[in-house]
N, C-alpha and C positions, 0 to 999 in steps of 0.2 A: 797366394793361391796359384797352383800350377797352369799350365794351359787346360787339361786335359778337364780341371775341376772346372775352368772358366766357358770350354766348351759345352758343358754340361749342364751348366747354369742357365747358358742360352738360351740354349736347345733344350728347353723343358717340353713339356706335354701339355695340350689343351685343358684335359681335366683338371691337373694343376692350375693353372689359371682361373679356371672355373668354381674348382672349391675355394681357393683362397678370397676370390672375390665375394664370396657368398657369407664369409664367416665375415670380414672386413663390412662387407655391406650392414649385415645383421648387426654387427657391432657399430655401425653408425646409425640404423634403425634404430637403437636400444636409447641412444644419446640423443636424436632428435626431437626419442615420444619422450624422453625425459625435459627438455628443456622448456614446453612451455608449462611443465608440471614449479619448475624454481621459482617461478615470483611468487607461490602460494604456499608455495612446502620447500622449504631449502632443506636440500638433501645433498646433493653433491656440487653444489656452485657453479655459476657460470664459466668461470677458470678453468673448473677444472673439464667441466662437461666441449670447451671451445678447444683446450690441449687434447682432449682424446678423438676429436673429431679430424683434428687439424693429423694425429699422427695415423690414424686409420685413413686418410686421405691421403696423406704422402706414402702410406705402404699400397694401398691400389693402386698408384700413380705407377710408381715405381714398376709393380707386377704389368700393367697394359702396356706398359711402354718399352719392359726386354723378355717378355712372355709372350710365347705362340697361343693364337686365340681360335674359336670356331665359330660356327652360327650361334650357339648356345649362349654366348661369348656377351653379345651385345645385346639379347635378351634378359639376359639377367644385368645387364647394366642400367638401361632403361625401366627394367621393372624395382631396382629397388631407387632409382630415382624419383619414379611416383609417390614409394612408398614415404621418401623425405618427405617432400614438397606437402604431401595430404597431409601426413602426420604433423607436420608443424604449420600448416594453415589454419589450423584449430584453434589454434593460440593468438591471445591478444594480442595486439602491439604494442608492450608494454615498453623494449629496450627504445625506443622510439616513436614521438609524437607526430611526427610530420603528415603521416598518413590521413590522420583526422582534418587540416588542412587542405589536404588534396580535395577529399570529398566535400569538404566545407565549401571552399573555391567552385565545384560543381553545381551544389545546390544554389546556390549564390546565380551563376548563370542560368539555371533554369527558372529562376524567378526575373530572368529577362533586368537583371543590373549587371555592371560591370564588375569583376572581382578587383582588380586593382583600386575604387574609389573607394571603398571603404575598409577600416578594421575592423577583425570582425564583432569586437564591440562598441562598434559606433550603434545608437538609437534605432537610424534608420535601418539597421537590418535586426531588427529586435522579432519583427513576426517570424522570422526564419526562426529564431532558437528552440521552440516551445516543439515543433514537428522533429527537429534534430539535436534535442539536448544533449545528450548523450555525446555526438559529435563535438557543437560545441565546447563543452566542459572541457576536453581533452587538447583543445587547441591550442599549440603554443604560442605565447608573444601577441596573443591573444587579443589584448589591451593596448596593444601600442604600434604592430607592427601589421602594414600591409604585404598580398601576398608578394612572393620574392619570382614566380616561376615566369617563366617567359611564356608566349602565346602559345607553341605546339605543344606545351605542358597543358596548357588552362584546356586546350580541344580535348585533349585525350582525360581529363578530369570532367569534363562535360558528357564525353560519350560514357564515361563508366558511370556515370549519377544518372545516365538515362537511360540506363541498365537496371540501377536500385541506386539511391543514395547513403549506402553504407560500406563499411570496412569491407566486409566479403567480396562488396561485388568491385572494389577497387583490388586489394587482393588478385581476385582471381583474373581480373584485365592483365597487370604485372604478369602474372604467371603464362599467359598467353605467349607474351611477349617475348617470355622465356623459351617458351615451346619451339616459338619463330626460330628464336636466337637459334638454338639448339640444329633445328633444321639447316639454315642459311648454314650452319658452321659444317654439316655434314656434307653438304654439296663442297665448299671448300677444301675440307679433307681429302675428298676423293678427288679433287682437283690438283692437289700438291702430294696425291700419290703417297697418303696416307690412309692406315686402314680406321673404317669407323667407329670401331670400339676407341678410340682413341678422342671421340667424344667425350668419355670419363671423365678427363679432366674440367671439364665446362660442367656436366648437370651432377657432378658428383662435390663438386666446390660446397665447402660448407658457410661458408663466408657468402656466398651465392643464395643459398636455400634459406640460412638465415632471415638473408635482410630482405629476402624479395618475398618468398613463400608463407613467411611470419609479420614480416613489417611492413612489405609493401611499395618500395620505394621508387621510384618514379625512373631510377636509372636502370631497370627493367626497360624500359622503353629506349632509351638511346644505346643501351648494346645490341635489342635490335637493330636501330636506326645504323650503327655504326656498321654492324656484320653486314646487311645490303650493299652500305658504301663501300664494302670492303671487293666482296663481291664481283660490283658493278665495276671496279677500278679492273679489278681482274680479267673481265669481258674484255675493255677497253669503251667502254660507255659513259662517257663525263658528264653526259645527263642526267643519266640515273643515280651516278656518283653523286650529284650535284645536291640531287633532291635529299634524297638518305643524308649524306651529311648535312644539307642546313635543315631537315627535320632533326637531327642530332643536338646540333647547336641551337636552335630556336625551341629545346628540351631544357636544355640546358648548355651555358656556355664553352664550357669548357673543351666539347670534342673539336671547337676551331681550329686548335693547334695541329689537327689532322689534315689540316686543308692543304700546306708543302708538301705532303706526303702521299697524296693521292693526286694531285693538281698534274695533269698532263699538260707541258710547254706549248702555249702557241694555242692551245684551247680556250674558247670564251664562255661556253656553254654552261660549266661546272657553277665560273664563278660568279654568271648571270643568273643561275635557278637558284644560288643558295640567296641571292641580294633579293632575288621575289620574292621569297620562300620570310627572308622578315619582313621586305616591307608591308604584306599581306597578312602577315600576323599579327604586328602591331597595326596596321589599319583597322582592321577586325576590333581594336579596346583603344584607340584614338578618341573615343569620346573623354576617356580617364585624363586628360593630354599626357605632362611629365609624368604622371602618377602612374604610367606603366614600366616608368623603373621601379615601381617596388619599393622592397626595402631593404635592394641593395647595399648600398649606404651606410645604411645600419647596423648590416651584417657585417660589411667589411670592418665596422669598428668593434663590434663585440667579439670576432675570430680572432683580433689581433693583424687583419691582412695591413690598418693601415700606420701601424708602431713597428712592423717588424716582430713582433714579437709570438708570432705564429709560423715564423720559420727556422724550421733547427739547423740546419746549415749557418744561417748567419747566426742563431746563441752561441752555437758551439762556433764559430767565427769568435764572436765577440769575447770568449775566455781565454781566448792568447794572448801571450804577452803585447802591449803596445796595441793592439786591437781594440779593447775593451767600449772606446765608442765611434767603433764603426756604425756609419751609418747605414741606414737602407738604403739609399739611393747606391750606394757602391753593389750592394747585394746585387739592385734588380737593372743594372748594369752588368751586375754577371751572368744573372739568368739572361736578357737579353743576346749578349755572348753564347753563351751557350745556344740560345734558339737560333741564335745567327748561324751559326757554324753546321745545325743540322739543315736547316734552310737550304744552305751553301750545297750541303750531300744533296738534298730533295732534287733542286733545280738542275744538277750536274747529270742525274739521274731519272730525270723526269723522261721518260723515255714509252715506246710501245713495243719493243722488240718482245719478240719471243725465242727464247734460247731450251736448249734440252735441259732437263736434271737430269742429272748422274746418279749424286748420292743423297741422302736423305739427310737433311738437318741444317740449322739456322742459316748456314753460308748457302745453301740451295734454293731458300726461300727466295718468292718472287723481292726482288729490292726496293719496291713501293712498302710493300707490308713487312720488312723489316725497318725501315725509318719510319712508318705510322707505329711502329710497335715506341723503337726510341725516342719520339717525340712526346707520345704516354706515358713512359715510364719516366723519363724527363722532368716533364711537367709533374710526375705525382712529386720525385723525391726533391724537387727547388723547390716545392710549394706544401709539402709536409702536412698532408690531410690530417685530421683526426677523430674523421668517424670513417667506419670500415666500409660503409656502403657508396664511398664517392672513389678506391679504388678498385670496386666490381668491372669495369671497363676493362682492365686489365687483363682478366681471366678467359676474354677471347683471343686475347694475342696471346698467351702461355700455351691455349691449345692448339694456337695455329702452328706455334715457334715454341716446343717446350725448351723451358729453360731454365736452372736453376735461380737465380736471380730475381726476377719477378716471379716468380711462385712464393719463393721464401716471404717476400716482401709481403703481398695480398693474404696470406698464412698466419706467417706471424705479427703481422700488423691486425690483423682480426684476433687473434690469441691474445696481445698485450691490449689490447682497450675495451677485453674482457675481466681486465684485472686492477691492482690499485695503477698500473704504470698507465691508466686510462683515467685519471683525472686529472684535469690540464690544469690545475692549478699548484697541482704539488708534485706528481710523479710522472706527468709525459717527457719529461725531458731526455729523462733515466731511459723511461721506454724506449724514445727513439735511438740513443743511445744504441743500445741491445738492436734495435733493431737495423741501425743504419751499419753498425761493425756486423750483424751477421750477414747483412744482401754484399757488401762488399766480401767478405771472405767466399760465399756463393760465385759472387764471379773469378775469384781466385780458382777457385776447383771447379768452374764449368770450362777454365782458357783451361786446366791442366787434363780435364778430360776429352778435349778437344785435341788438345795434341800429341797425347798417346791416343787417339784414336778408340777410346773406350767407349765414347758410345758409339761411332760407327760399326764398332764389333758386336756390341748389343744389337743392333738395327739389323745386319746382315739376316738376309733370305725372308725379316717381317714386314719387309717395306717394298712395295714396287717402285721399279725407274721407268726413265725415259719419258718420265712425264712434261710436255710443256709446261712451263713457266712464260706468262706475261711481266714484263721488267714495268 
């Protein structure tokens, strides 16, 4: 393509932007009301309904991210993003049970017992079934397993039960949460000197709308929690940082590996609110004593977290020659290597300066929220999820730092465990496969677009400079 063609690409028209988003939009409209229609009527399959979403998603991307936009722009962004969210709130939650749990665990507390001492078919919680049948039936692990969630999870399932103790009104809590998200992320954009159509990416994710707006999933609530800490690190306020992430982490575990990454040197503040923030939570269900780990434990054995055998790094290790029985302990030797070594950035760069942007894109990003970004993406591929709704976390940082690479991963990782490559007993292997050779070929053509300068050519004149940046 010539220059002259490439200028012109650019440099398109608002309206263009505008119609194409509206047919693409309408075109994920069509597939959203379809999807809660497939567990009663299969008609066009899950597969194939999560590829047309995933490819009308990556063509909007694409369009908001080298297309000139107007007011009109992020109206109709927002409005067919309602449109998802309604449209497929109607729907059961069928591709996932956990939701039934969450509310269970609430009802549970408003009958003033603790949810971690019981399962929830032990006896003593036999009066609760009869008012919430319907709940119970649906509960997983039902019979054997207590609940798993940690304390700032069990609060936020207590306020939504004393909202209404059903699906909807958990649902629509998540959704809140989303709204937040969305918000917090908008303030950010405009802070990194991004325009805010550029939201897109976040309430238009269909991997997002899915599992939150149809399933309900509890990690609604820690992408808010995270986008605050993200936020707050940006102010320069380790306080507020502090609180937002150990609400995160006392959600669930996992956003701790955030804590290098936002932790400012020499501050006590962050790392004192997040140690109150648990001890207060579990003091809160300290009557349960051990029994508010859950069932942990249990879960780490049915994942596979503790054979190894739920990480595709070390199988596909384990199939080289001479390899064959490597252990885990060498793996999580590596993964700790590897945490070390971002540590090493965090701390090197744990810093409060504030320097100009120039230009717009990943090297321009404040350098706290580019290593909270890599610490995420990190932790998902050493630890190799395999349900789509535990790398949702992700899809704030893609639209803070668009990038091919985690995009593809959160996409197609949603696409393949909509298919046979999404039963771990026979085809996640294969899956990951496909999916680990395509994010690596991804960062192949993001370093080659990076250095012919293709997408700074793209961005020219749609981005404003000179914006501060907090390091």
């Amino acid at each position: 393509m010539n220059s002259a063609a490439l200028h012109k690409l650019r440099d398109g028209r608002p309206w263009f932007t505008n119609a194409a988003l509206c047919l693409l939009g309408f075109g994920m409209f069509l597939a959203m009301r379809q999807f809660p229609n497939e567990y009663d009527h299969y008609t066009v399959n899950f597969s194939g309904l999560s590829a047309i979403l995933v490819l009308l998603y990556a063509g909007a991307v694409g369009i908001i991210l080298t297309q000139p936009t107007n007011r009109a722009t992020f109206r109709i962004i927002v409005g067919f993003a309602i449109f998802f969210n309604a449209t497929v709130y109607m729907g059961d939650p069928f591709t996932s049970s956990d939701l039934y749990r969450y509310v269970w665990d609430g009802v549970v507390q408003h009958a003033h017992i603790n949810p971690y001492r019981y399962i929830p078919a032990d006896p003593a919680l036999q009066f609760l079934r009869g008012p919430n049948q319907d709940i119970y039936e649906n509960i997983n692990r039902k019979e054997y397993a207590r609940t798993i969630y940690p304390p700032v999870a069990q609060m936020i399932y207590w306020l939504a039960t004393f909202i209404s103790p059903t699906v909807e009104a958990m649902k629509l809590v998540m959704l809140a949460f989303i709204a937040g998200s969305a918000a917090v992320l908008l303030a950010l954009l405009k802070r990194l000197g991004r325009q805010k159509e550029d939201i897109l990416l976040f309430v238009w994710c269909p991997a997002l709308v899915w599992e939150i707006a149809l399933v309900g999933h509890i990690d609604a609530a820690i992408i808010f929690f995270i986008c605050l800490a993200i936020l707050f690190r940006y102010k320069n306020q380790p306080l507020w940082t502090g609180v937002f992430l150990g609400l995160a982490i006392f959600t669930k575990f996992y956003p701790a590996v955030l804590f290098p990454a936002l932790y400012v040197r020499r501050d006590w503040k962050m790392p004192a609110v997040i140690a109150a923030i648990g001890a207060a939570g579990y003091a809160m269900y300290s009557s349960a004593g051990s029994l508010v780990l859950g069932f942990a434990a249990g879960y780490s054995k049915e994942e596979g977290m503790d054979t190894g055998t739920r990480y595709y790094l070390l199988q596909q290790a384990q199939r080289l020659p001479g390899l064959h029985s490597l252990p885990m302990s060498v793996y999580l030797v590596f993964c700790a290597l590897v945490f070390g070594a971002l540590t090493l950035w965090a701390w090197r760069k744990a810093t409060v300066e504030v320097v100009p942007q120039q230009t717009y894109g990943w090297m321009q990003a404040p350098i706290f929220l580019r290593i909270a970004a890599a610490f995420a993406f990190a932790l998902m591929l050493l630890f190799s999820p395999h349900y789509p709704w535990y790398v949702l976390w992700l899809v704030p940082f893609y639209t803070l730092l668009p990038g091919l690479p985690m995009m593809t991963y959160v996409c197609l990782l949603f696409f393949l465990l909509n298919t046979v490559y999404g039963d771990p007993a026979k085809k996640l292997f294969e899956g990951n496969q496909m999916l680990y050779v395509s994010v690596a070929a991804m960062f192949l053509l993001q370093w080659a677009l990076q250095k012919w300068r293709v997408w700074e050519f793209f961005q020219a004149g749609n981005r404003t400079s000179g914006i501060e940046v907090r390091h």
